[in-house]
C-alpha positions, 0 to 999 in steps of 0.5 A, spaced: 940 326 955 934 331 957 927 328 955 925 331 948 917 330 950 919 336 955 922 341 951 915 339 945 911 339 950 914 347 953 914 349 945 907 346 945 904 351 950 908 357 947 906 356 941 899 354 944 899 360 949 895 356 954 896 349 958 889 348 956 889 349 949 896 345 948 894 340 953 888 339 948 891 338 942 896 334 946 891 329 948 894 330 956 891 332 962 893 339 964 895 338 970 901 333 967 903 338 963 904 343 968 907 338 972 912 336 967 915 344 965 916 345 972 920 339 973 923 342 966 924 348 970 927 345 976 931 341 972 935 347 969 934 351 974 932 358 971 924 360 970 922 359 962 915 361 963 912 367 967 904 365 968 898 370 970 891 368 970 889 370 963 896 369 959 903 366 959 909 370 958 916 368 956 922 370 960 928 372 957 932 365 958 925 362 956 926 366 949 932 363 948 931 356 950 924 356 946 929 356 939 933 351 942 927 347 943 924 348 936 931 346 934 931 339 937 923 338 936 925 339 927 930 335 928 925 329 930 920 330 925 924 331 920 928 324 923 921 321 923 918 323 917 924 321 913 921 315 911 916 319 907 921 321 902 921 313 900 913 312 900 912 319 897 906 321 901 908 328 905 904 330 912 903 334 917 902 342 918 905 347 914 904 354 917 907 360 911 906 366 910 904 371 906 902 379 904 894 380 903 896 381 896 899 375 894 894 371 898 888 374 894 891 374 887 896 369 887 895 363 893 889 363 892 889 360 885 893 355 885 893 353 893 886 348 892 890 343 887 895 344 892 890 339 897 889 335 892 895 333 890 897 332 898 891 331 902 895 328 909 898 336 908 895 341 912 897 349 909 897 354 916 896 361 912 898 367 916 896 374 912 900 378 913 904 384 910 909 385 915 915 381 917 915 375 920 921 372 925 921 365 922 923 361 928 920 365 933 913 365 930 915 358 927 913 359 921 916 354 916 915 359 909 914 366 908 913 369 901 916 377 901 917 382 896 923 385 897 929 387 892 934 383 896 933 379 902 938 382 909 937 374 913 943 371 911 941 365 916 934 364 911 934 360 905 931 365 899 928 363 893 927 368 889 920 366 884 919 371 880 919 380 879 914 384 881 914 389 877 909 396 879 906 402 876 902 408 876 895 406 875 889 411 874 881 411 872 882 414 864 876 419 866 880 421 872 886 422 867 882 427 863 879 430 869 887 432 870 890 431 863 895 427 861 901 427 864 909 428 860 913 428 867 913 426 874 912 434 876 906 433 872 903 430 878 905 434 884 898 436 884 894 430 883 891 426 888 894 420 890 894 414 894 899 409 898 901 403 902 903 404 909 910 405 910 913 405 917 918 410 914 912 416 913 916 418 907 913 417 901 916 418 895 915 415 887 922 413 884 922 414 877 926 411 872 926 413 864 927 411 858 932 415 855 935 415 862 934 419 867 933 418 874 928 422 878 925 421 885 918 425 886 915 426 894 907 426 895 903 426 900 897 420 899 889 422 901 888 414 903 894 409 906 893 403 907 895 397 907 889 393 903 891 393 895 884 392 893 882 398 897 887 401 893 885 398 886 878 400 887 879 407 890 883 409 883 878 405 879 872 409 882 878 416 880 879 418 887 887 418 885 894 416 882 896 409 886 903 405 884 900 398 884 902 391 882 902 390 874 899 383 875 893 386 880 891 391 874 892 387 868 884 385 868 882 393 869 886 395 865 883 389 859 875 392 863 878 400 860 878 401 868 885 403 870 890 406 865 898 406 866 900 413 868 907 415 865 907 409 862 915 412 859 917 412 866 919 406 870 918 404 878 923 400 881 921 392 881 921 388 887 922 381 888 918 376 890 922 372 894 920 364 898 924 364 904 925 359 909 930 356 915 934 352 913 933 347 918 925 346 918 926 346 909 928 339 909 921 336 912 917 332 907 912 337 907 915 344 908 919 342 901 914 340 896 910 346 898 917 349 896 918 346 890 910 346 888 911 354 889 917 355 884 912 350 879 906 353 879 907 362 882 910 364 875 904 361 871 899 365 876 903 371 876 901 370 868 910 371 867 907 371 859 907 378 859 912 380 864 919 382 861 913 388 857 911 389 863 918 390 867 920 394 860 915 400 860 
């Protein structure tokens, strides 16, 4: 049976991106790491790293095997942290990751007792808002807001909707006047995230029905919500933004529904993870601290109005 401190050791120098660095953490002299993934790579006959002088670059077989590795290597951990479940007392680092906007508005209120309650865990936040390859990138949990999840190889919880609107300053309403019908902002000002598609469009629902689909073309994209929200608080235009970023400038008499009778589609907020790196003590009470504790901040007292206006 091949060595399993080989294949840690070479996912460790991938996920390090140096033999130095992972040496260090690894408390082993560089020239014995070295040593050992050559002899790995002699022992399979196939190169797995490709070395310049500044970076570390994985070959194809390289990337194959790195997944296999990470297989292997959370199979031991989980193994060696199975007694944890018994004494109660998970450990070890955590990495997730998150967009911006859930970071800033939600983690941030509930991550802090979080580390309280299990002081051997250490959380890795990874602030992104594009998506991440799990395995890959070795990320234990990532947070998503999506209608549905296309990996079927992932585990996917969903934790709560997230319903968006149209949100304008009031004195940049009256600046335009009130609108009745989506066709009444084709000449407003507007502002949007990112999309990879360049196409940005509002889908409408109303009340009584009627389905619309509104293209516009935003003076400022970004991929910063709080940009946005300030950048409509200050009247610079109309912006869809989660219901929950706004319901504090909405109390301030900042920011006001726009449309209020005509719906956007609600996202879902969901937790994914894979299935294998679920299982380690820590990665699952974060799991389930997660689905205790994301509604409450998400102040879930007045969603379903939310989703129905």
């Amino acid at each position: 049976m091949r060595d399993i401190t080989n294949l840690a050791w070479f996912a460790h120098v991938v996920e390090h991106g140096s033999f130095s660095a992972a040496a260090r953490t690894l408390g082993v002299p560089k020239s014995t790491l070295s040593r050992r993934i050559a002899d790995l790579e002699e022992e399979l006959g196939v190169r797995l790293l490709n070395r310049t002088t500044r970076k570390l670059y994985l070959t194809d077989v390289g990337r194959e095997f790195l997944v296999h590795c990470q297989t292997v290597v959370a199979a031991a951990e989980a193994a060696e942290q199975v007694t944890q479940f018994v004494q109660e007392k998970p450990r070890g680092k955590v990495r997730i990751s998150s967009p911006y906007a859930i970071s800033q508005s939600l983690l941030v209120s509930i991550m802090p007792e979080f580390l309280r309650r299990y002081p051997d865990v250490q959380i890795d936040l990874i602030m992104t808002n594009k998506p991440v390859n799990l395995i890959e990138e070795q990320v234990d949990i990532a947070l998503r807001v999506r209608p549905t999840i296309e990996d079927s190889s992932l585990i996917a919880r969903e934790l709560l909707p997230s319903a968006s609107a149209l949100f304008a300053s009031p004195q940049f309403v009256q600046s335009h006047g009130e609108p009745s019908h989506p066709a009444d902002l084709l000449d407003w000002p507007s502002m949007s995230m990112h999309y990879s598609s360049g196409r940005y469009q509002w889908n409408f629902n109303s009340n009584q029905g009627e389905a619309l689909t509104l293209n516009y073309h935003p003076r400022l994209i970004t991929d910063d919500l709080w940009v946005l929200r300030e950048a409509a608080a200050e009247h610079q235009g109309v912006v869809s933004l989660p219901v929950y970023l706004c319901r504090e400038y909405q109390a301030q008499g900042r920011l006001i529904r726009v449309l209020p009778n005509w719906r956007l589609p609600v996202g879902k907020l969901h937790m994914v993870y894979p299935y294998r790196r679920g299982l380690l003590p820590a990665v699952r009470v974060l799991i389930d601290y997660l689905i205790e504790t994301m509604p409450g901040a998400a102040g879930l007292a007045g969603i379903a109005t939310d989703t129905d206006a």
